[in-house]
PDB file of N, CA, C and O in Angstrom:
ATOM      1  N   UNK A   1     202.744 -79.256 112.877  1.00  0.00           N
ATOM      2  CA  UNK A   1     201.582 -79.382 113.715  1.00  0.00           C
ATOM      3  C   UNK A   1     200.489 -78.493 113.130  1.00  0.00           C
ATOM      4  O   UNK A   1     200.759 -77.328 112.838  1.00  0.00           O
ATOM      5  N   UNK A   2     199.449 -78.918 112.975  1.00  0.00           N
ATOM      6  CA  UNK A   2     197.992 -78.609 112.149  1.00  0.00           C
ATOM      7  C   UNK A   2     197.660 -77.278 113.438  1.00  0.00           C
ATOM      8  O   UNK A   2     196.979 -76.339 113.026  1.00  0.00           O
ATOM      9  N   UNK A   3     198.005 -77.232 114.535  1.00  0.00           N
ATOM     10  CA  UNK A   3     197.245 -76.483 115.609  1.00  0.00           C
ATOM     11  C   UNK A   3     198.195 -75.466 115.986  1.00  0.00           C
ATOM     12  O   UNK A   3     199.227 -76.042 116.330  1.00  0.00           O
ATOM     13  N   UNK A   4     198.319 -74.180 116.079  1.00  0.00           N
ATOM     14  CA  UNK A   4     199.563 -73.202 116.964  1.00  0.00           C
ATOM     15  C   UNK A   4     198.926 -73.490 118.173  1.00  0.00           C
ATOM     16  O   UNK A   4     197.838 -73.392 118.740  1.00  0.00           O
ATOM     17  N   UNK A   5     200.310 -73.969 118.354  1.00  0.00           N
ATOM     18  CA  UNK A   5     200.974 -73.975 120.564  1.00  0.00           C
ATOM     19  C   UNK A   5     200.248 -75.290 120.855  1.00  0.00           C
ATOM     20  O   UNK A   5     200.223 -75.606 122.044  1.00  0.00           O
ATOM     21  N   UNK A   6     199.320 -76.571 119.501  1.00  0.00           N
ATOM     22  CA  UNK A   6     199.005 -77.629 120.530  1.00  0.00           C
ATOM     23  C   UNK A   6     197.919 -77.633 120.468  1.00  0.00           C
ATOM     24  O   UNK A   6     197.175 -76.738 120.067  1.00  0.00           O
ATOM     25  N   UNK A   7     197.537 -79.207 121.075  1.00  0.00           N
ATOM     26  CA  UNK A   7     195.914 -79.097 121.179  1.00  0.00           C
ATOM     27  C   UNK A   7     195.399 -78.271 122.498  1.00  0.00           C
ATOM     28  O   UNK A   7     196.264 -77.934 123.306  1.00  0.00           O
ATOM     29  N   UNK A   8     193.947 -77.907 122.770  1.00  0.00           N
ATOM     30  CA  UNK A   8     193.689 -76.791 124.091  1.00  0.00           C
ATOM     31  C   UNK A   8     192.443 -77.267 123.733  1.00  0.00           C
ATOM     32  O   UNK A   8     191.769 -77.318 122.704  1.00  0.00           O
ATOM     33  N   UNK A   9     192.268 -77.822 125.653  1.00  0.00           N
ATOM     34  CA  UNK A   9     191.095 -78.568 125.964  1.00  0.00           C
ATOM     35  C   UNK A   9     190.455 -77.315 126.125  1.00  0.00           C
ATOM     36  O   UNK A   9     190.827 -76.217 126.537  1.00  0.00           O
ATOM     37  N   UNK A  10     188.770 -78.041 125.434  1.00  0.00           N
ATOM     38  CA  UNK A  10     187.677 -76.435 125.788  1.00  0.00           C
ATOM     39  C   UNK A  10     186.225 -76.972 126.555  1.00  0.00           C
ATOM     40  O   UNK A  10     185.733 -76.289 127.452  1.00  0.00           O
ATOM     41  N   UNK A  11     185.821 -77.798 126.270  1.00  0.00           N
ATOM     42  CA  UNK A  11     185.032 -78.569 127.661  1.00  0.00           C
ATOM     43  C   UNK A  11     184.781 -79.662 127.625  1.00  0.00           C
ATOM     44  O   UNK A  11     185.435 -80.242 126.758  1.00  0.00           O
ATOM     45  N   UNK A  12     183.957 -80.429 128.295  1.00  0.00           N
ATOM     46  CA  UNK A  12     183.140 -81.770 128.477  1.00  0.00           C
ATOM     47  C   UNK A  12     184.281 -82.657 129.387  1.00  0.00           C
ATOM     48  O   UNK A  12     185.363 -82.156 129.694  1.00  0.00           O
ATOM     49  N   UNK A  13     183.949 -83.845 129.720  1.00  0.00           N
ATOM     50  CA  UNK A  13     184.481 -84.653 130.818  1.00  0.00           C
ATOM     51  C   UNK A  13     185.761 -84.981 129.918  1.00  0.00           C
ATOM     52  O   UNK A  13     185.637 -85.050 128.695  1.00  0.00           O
ATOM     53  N   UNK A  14     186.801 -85.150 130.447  1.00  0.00           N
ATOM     54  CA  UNK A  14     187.941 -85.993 130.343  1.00  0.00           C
ATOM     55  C   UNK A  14     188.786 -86.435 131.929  1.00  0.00           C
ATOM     56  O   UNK A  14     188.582 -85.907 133.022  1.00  0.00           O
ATOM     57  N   UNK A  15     189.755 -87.551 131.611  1.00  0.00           N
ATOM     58  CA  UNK A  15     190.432 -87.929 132.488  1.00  0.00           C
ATOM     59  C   UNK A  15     191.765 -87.673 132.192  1.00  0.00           C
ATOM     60  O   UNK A  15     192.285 -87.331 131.130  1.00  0.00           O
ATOM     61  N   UNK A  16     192.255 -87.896 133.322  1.00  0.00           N
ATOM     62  CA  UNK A  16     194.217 -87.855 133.138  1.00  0.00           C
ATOM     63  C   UNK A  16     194.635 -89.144 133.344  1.00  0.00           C
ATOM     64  O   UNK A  16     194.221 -89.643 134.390  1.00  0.00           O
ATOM     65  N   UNK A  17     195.470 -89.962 132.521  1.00  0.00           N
ATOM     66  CA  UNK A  17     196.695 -90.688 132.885  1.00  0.00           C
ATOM     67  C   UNK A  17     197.538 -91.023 132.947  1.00  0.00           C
ATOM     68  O   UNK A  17     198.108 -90.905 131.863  1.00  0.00           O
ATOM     69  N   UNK A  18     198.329 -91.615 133.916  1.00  0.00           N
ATOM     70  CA  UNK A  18     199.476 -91.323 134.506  1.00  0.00           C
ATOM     71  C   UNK A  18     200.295 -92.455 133.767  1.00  0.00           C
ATOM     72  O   UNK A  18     200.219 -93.558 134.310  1.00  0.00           O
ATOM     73  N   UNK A  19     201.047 -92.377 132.651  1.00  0.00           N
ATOM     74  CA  UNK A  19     201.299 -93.164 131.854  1.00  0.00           C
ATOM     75  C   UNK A  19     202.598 -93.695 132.207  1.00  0.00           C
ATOM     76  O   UNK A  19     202.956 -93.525 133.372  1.00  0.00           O
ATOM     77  N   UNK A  20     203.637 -94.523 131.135  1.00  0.00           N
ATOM     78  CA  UNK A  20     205.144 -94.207 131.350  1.00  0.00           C
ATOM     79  C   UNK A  20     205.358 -93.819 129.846  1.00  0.00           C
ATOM     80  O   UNK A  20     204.809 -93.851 128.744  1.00  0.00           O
ATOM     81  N   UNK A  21     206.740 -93.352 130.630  1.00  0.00           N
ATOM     82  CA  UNK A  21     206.977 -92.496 129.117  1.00  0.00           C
ATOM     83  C   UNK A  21     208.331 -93.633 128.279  1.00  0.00           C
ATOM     84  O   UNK A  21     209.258 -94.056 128.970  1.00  0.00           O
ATOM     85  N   UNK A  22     208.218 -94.011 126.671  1.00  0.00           N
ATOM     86  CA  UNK A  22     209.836 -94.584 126.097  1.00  0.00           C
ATOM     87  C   UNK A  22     211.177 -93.754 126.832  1.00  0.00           C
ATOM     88  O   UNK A  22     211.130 -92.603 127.265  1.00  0.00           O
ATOM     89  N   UNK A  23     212.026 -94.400 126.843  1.00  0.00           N
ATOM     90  CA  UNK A  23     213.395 -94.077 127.557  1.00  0.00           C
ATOM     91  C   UNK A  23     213.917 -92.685 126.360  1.00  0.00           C
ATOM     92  O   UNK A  23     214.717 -91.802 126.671  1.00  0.00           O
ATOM     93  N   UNK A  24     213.353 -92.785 125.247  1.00  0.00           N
ATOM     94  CA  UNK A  24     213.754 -91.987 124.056  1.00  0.00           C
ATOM     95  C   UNK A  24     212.873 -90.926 124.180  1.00  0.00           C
ATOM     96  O   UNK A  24     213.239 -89.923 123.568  1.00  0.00           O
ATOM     97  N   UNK A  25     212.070 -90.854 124.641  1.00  0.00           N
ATOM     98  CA  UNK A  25     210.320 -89.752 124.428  1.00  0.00           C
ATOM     99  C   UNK A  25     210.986 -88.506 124.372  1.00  0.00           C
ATOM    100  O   UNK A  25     212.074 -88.548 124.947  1.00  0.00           O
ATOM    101  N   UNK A  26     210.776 -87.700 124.005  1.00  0.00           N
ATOM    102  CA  UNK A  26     210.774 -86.411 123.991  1.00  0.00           C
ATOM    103  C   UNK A  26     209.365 -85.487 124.120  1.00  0.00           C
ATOM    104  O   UNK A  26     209.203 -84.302 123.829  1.00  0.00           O
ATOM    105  N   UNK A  27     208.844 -86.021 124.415  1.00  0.00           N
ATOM    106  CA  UNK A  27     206.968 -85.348 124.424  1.00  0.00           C
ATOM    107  C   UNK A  27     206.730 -83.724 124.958  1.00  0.00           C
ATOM    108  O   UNK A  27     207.340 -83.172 125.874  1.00  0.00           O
ATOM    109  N   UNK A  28     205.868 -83.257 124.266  1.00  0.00           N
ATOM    110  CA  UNK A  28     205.948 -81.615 124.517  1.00  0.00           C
ATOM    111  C   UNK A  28     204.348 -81.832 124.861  1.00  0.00           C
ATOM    112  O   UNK A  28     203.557 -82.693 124.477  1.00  0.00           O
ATOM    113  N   UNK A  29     204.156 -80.412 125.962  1.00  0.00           N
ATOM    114  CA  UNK A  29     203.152 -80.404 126.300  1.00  0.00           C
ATOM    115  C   UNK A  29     201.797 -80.112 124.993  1.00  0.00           C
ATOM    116  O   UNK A  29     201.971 -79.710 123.843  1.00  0.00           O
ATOM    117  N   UNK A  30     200.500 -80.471 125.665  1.00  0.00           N
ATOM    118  CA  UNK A  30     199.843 -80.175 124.280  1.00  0.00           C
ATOM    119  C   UNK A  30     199.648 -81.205 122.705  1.00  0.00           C
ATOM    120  O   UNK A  30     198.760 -81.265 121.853  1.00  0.00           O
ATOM    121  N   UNK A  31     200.597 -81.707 122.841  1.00  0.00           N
ATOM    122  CA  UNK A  31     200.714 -82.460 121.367  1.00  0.00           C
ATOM    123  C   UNK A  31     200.202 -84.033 121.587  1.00  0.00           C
ATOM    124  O   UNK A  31     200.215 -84.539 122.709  1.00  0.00           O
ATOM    125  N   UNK A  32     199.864 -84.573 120.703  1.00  0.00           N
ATOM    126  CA  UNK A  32     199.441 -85.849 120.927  1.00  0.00           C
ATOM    127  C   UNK A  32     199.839 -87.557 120.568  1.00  0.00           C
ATOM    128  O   UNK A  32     199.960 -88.150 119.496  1.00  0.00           O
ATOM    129  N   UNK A  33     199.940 -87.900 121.668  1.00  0.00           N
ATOM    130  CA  UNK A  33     200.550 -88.857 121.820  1.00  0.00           C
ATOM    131  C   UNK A  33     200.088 -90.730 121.530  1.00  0.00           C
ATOM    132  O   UNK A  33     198.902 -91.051 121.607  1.00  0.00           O
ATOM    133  N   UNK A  34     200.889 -91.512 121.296  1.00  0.00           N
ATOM    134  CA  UNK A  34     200.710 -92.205 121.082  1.00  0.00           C
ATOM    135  C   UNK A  34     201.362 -93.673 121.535  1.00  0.00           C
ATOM    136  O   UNK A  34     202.450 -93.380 122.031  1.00  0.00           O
ATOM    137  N   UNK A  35     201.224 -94.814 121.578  1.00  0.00           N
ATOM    138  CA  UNK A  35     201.705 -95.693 122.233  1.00  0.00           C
ATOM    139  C   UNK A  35     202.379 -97.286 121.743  1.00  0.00           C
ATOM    140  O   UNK A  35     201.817 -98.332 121.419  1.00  0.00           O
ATOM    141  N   UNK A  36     204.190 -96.814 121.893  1.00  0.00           N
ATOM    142  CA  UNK A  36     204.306 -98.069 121.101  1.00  0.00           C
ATOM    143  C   UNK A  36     204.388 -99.219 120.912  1.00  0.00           C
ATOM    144  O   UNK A  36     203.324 -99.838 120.952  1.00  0.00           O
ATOM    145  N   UNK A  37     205.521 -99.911 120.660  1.00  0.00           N
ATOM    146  CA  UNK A  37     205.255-101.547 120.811  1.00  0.00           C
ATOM    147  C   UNK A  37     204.695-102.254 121.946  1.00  0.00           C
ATOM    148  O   UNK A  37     203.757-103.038 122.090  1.00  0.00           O
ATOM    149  N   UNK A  38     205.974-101.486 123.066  1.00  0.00           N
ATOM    150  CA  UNK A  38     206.025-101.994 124.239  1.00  0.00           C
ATOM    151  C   UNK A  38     205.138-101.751 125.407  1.00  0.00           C
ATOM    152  O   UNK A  38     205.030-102.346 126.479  1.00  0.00           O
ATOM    153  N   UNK A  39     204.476-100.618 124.860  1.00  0.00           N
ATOM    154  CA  UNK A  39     202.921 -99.562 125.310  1.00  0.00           C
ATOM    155  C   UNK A  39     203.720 -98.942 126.365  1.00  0.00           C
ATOM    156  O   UNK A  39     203.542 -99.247 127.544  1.00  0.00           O
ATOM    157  N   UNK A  40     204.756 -97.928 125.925  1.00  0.00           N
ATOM    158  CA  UNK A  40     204.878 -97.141 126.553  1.00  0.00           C
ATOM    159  C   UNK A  40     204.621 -95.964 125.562  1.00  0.00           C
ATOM    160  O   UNK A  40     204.626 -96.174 124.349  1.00  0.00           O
ATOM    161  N   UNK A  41     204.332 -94.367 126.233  1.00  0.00           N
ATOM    162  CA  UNK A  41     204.077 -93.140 125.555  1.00  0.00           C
ATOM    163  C   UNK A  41     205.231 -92.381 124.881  1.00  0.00           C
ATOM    164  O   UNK A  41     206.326 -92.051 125.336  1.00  0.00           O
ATOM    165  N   UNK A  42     204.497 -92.134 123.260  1.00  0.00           N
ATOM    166  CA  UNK A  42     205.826 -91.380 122.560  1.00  0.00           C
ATOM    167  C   UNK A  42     204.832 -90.457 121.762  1.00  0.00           C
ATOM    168  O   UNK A  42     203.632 -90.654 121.573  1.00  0.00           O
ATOM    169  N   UNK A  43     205.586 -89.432 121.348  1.00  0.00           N
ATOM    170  CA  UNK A  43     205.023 -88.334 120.699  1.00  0.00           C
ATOM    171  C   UNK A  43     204.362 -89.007 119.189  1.00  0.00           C
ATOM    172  O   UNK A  43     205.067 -89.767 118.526  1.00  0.00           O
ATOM    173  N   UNK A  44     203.004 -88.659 118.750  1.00  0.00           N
ATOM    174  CA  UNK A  44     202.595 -89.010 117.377  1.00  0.00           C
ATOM    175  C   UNK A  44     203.168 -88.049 116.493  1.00  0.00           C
ATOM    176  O   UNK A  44     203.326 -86.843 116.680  1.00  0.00           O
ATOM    177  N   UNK A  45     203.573 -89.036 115.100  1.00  0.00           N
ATOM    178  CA  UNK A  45     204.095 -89.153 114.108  1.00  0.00           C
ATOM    179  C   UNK A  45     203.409 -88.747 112.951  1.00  0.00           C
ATOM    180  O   UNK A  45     203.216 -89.908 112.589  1.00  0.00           O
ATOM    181  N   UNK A  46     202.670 -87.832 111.720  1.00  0.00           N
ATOM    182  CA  UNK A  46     202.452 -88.101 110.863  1.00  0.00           C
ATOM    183  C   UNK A  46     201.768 -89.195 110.455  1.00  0.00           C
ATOM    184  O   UNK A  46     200.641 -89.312 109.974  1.00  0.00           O
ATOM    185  N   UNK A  47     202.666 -90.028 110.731  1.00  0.00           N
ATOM    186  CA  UNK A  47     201.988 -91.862 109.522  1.00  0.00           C
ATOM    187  C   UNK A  47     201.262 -92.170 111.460  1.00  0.00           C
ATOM    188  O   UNK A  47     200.842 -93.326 111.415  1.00  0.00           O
ATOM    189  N   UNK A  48     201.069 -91.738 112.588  1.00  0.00           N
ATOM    190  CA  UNK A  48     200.024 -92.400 113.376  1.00  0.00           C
ATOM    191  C   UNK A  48     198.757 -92.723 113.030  1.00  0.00           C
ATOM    192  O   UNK A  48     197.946 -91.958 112.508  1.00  0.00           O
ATOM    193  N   UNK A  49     198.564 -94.007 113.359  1.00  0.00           N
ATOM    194  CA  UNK A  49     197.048 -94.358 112.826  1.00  0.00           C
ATOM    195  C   UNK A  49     196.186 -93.946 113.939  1.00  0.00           C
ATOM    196  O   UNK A  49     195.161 -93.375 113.566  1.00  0.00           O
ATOM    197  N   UNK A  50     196.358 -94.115 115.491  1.00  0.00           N
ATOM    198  CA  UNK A  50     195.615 -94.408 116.703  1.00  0.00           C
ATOM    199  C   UNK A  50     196.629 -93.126 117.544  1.00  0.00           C
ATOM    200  O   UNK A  50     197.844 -92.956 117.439  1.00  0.00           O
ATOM    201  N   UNK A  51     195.747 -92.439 118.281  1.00  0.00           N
ATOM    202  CA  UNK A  51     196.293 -91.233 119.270  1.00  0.00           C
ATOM    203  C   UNK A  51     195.637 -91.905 120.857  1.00  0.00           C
ATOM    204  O   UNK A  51     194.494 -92.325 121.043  1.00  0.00           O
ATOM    205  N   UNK A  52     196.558 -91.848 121.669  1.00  0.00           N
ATOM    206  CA  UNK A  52     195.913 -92.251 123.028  1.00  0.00           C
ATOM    207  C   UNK A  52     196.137 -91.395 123.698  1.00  0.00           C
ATOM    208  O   UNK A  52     196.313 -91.591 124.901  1.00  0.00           O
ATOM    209  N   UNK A  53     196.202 -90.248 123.192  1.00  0.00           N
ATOM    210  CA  UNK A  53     195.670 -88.313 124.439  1.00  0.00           C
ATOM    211  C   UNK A  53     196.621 -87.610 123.898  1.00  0.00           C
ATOM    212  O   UNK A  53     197.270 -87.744 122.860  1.00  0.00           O
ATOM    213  N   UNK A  54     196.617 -86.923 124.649  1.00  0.00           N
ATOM    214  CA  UNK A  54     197.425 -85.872 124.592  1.00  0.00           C
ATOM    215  C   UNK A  54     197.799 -85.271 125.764  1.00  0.00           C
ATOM    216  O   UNK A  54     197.114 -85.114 126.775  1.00  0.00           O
ATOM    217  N   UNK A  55     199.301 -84.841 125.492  1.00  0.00           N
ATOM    218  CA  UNK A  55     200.577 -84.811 126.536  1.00  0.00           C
ATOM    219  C   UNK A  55     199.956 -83.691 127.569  1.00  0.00           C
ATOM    220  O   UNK A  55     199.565 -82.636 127.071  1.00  0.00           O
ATOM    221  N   UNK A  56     199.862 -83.863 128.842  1.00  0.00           N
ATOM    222  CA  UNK A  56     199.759 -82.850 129.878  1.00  0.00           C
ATOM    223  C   UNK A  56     200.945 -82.018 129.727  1.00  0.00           C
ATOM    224  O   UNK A  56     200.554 -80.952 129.250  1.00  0.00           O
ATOM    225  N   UNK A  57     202.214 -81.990 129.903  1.00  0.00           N
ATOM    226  CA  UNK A  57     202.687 -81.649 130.229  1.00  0.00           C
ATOM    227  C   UNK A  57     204.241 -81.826 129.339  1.00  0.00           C
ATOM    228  O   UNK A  57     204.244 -82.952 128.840  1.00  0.00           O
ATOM    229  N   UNK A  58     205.442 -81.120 129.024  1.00  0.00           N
ATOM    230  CA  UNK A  58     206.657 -81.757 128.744  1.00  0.00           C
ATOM    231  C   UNK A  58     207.385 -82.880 129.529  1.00  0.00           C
ATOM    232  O   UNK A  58     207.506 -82.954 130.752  1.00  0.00           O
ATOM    233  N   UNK A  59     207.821 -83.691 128.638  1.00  0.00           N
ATOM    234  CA  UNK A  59     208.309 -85.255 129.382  1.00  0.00           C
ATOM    235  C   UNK A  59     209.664 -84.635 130.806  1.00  0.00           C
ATOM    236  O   UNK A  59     209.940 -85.071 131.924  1.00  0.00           O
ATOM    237  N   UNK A  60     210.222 -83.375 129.917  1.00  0.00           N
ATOM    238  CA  UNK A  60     211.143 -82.621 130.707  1.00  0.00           C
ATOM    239  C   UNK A  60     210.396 -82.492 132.431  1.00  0.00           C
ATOM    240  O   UNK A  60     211.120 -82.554 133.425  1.00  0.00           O
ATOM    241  N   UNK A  61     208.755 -82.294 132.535  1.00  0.00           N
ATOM    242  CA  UNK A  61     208.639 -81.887 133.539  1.00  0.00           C
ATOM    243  C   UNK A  61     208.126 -82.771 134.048  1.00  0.00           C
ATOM    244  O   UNK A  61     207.028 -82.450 134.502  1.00  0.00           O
ATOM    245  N   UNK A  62     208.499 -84.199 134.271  1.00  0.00           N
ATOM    246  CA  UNK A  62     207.268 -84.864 134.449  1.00  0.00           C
ATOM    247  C   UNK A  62     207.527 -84.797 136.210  1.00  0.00           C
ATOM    248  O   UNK A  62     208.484 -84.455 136.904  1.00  0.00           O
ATOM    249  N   UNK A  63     206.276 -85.262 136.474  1.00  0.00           N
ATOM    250  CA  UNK A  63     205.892 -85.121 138.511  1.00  0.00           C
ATOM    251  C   UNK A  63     206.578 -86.234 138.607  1.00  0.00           C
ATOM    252  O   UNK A  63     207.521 -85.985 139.358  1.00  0.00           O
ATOM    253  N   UNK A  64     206.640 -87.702 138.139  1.00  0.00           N
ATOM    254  CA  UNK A  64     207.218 -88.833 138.570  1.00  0.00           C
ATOM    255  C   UNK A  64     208.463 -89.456 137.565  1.00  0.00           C
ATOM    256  O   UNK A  64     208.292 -90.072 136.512  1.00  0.00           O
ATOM    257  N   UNK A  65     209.228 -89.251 137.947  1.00  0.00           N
ATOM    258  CA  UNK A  65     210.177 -89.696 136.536  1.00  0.00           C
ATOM    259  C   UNK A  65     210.049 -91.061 135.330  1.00  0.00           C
ATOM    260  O   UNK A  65     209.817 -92.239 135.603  1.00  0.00           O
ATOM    261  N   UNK A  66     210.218 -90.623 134.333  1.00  0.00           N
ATOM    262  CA  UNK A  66     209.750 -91.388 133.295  1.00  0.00           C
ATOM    263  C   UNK A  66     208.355 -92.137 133.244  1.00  0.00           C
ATOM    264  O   UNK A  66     207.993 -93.275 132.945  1.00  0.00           O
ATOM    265  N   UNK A  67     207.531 -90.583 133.819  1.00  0.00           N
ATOM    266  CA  UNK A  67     205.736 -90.941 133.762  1.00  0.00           C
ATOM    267  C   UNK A  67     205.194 -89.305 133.038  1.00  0.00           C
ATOM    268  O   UNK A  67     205.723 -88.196 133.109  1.00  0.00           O
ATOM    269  N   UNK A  68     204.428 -89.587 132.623  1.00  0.00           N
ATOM    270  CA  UNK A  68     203.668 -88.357 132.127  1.00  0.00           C
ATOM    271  C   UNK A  68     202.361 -88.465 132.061  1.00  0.00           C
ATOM    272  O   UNK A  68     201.883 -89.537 131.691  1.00  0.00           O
ATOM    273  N   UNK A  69     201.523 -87.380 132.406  1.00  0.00           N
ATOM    274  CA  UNK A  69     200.312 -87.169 132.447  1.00  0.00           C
ATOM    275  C   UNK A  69     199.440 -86.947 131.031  1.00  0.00           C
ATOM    276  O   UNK A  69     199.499 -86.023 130.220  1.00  0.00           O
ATOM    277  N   UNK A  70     198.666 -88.068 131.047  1.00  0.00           N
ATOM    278  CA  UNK A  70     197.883 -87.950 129.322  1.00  0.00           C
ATOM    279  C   UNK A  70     196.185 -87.399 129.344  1.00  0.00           C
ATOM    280  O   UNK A  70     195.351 -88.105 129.911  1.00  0.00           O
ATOM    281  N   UNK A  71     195.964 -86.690 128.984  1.00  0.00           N
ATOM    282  CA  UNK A  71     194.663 -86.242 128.617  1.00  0.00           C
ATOM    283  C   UNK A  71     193.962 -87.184 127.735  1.00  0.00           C
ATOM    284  O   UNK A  71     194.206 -87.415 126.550  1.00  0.00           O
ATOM    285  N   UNK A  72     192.940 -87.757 128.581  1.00  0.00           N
ATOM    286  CA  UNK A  72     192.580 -88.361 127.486  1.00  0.00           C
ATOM    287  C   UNK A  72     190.930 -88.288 127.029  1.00  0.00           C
ATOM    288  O   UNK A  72     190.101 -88.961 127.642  1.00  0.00           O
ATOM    289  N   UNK A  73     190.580 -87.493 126.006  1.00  0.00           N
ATOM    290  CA  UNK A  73     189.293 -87.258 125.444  1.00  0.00           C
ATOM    291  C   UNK A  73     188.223 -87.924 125.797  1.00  0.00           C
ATOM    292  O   UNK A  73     188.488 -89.034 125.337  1.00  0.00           O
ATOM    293  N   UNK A  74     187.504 -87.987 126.147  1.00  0.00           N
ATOM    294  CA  UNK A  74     185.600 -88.651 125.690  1.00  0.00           C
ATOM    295  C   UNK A  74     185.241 -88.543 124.519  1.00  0.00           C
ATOM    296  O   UNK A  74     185.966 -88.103 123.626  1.00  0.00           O
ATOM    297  N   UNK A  75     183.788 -89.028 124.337  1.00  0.00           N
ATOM    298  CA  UNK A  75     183.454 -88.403 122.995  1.00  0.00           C
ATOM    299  C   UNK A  75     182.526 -86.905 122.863  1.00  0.00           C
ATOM    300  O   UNK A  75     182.100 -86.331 121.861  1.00  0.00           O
ATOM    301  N   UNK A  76     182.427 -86.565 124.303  1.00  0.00           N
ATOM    302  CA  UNK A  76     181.580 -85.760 124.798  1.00  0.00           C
ATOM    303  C   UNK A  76     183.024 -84.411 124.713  1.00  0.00           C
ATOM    304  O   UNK A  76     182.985 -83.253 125.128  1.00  0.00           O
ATOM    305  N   UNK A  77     183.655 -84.815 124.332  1.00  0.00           N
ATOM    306  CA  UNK A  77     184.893 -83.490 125.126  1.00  0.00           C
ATOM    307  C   UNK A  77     185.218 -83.155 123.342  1.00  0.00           C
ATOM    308  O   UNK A  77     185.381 -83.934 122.403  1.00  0.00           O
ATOM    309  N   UNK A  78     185.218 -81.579 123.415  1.00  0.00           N
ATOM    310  CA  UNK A  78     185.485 -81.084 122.604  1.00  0.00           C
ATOM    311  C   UNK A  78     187.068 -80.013 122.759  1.00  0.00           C
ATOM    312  O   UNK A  78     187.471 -79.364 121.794  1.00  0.00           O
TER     313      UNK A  78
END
């Protein structure tokens, strides 16, 4: 990971969503995620071409089971 501890939102508008997560996901908070065949959320890879946010939270903690909360940027959000 290019970033220590993750990406860390610093301002402008963003939203959260409430995604589902692959039955396999392992997603850590902070890191950024991506979406696969079936468009459910899995941790990005190296060879990712397209990022659709980044993980609120560990998949371990999620509020609704096999859902996780995604941050997802503007172009205004730095």
């Amino acid at each position: 990971m290019g970033y220590p501890g993750g990406f860390t939102y610093v301002s402008g508008p963003v939203k959260y969503v409430l995604s589902t997560l692959s039955s396999t996901a392992t997603v850590r908070a902070r890191n950024p995620v991506t979406l696969s065949d079936d468009r459910t959320v899995i941790e990005a890879a190296s060879d990712t071409s397209f990022i659709y946010g980044i993980a609120a939270h560990d998949a371990a903690d999620s509020i609704v089971a096999g859902r996780i909360l995604v941050e997802i940027p503007t172009p205004e959000t730095v």
